[in-house]
C-alpha positions as CSV (number, residue, x, y, z in Angstrom):
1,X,-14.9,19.1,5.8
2,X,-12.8,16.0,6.2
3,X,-13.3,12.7,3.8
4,X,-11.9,9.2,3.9
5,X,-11.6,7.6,0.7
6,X,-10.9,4.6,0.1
7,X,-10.3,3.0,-3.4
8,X,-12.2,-0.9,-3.0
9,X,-13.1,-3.6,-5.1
10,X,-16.4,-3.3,-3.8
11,X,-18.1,-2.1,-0.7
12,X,-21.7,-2.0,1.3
13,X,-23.8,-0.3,3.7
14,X,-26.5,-2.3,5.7
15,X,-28.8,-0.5,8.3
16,X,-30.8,-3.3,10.5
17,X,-29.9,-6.5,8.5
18,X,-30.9,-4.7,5.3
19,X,-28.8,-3.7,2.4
20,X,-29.6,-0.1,1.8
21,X,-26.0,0.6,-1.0
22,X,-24.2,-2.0,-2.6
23,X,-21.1,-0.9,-5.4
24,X,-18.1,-2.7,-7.1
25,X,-15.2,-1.2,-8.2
26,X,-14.8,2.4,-7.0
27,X,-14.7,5.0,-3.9
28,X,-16.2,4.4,-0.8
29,X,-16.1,7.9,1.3
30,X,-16.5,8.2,5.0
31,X,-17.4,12.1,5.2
32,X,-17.0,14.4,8.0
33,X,-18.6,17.9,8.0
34,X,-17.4,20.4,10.5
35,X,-19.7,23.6,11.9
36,X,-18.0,25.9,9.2
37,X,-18.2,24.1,6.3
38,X,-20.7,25.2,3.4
39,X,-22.2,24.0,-0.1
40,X,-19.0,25.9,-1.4
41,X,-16.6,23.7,0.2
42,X,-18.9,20.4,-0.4
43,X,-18.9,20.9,-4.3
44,X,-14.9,21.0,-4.3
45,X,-14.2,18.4,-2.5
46,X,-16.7,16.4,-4.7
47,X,-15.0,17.8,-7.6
48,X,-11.3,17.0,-5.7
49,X,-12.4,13.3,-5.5
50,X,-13.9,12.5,-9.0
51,X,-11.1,13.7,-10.4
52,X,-8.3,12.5,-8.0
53,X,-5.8,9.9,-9.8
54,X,-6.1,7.2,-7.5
55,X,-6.7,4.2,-10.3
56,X,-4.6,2.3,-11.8
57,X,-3.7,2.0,-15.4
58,X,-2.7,0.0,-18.2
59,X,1.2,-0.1,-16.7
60,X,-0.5,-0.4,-12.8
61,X,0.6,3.4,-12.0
62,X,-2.4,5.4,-10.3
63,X,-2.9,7.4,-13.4
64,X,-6.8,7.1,-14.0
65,X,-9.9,8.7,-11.9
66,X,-13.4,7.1,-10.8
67,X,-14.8,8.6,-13.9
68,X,-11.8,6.8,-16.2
69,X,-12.6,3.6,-14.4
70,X,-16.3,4.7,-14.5
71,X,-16.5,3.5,-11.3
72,X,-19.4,4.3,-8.4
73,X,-19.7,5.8,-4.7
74,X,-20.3,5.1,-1.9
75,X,-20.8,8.5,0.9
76,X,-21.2,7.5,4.5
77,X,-21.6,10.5,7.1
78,X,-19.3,9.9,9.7
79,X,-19.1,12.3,12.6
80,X,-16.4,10.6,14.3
81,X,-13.8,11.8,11.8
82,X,-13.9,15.1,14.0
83,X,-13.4,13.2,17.4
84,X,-11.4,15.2,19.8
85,X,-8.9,12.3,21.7
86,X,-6.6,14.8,23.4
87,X,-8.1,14.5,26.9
88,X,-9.2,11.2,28.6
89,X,-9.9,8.2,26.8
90,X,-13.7,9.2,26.0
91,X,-13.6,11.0,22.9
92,X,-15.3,14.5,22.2
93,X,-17.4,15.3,19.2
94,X,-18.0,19.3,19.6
95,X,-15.7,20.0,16.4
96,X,-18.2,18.2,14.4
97,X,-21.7,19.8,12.6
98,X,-24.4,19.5,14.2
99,X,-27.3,17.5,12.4
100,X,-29.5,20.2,11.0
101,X,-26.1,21.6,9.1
102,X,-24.7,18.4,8.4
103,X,-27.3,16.5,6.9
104,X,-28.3,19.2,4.2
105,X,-24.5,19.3,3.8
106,X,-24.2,15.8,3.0
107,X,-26.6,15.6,0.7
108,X,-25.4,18.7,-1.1
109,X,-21.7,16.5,-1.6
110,X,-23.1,13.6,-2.9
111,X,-25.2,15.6,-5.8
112,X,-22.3,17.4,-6.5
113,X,-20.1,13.6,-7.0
114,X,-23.7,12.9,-9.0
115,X,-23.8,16.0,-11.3
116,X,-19.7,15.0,-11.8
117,X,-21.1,11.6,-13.3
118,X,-20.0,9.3,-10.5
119,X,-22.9,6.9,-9.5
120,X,-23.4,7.1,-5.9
121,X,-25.3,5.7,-3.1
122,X,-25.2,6.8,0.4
123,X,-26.1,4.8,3.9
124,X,-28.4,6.6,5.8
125,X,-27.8,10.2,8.1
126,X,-28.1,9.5,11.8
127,X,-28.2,5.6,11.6
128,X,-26.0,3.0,13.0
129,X,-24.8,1.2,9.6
130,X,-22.4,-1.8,9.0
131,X,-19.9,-0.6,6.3
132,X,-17.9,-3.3,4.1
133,X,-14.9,-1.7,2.7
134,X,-12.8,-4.1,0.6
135,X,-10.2,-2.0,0.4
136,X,-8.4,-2.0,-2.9
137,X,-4.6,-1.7,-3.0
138,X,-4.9,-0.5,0.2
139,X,-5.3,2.9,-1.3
140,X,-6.7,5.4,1.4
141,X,-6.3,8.9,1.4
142,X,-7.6,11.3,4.0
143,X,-8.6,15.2,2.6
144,X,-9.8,17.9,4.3
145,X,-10.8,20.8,3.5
């Protein structure tokens, strides 16, 4: 499992001209799941994130969490993260999850960043989305796991 995370000011999803997730301050996650990954390895990276440092405190050093900001979520599936670039110019996605494993696996991350207390809202599995990011800082951190 692979996740962007990006620390923003505020971010969006819109599917079709419609707004369908809309936060301020906090996390917006582009998530990659892989053909191996499981519920197991979505929880901990949930847990990884909610409590990762990445916010800044009273002195401006990344000291504080989403939950100390009490922040919110965004989770966008992103199969891409698993592109395969090293032949050609046409990238190749058979490193990422199929759908039928992916999407359960998805939804299994962002009730585990939910039951951590992190508001989140997710853009939609499948769908071609527009995704605002204003990054904050920048502060972007790629994990996998």
């Amino acid at each position: 499992m692979k996740a962007v995370i990006q620390r923003v000011t505020r971010g969006s999803v819109e599917i079709d001209g419609r707004r369908v997730a809309e936060i301020g301050p906090g996390l917006v996650i582009l998530l990659g799941i892989g053909p191996g990954d499981t519920p197991g390895v979505a929880a901990k990276l949930a847990r990884k994130i909610a409590m990762m440092r990445i916010f800044g405190d009273e002195n401006g050093k990344m000291n504080l969490s989403v939950l100390d900001v009490q922040g919110a979520a965004i989770v966008v599936s992103q199969f891409t993260l698993y592109a395969d670039t090293r032949k050609g110019h046409r990238p190749a996605f058979t490193d990422a999850a199929p759908p039928e494993i992916a999407s359960p696996l998805c939804d299994q991350f962002v009730a585990a960043l939910r039951e951590a207390g992190i508001p989140t809202q997710t853009g939609e599995f499948g769908a071609h989305m527009v995704v605002d990011i204003q990054n904050d800082g920048p502060v972007t951190i790629l994990l996998e796991l």
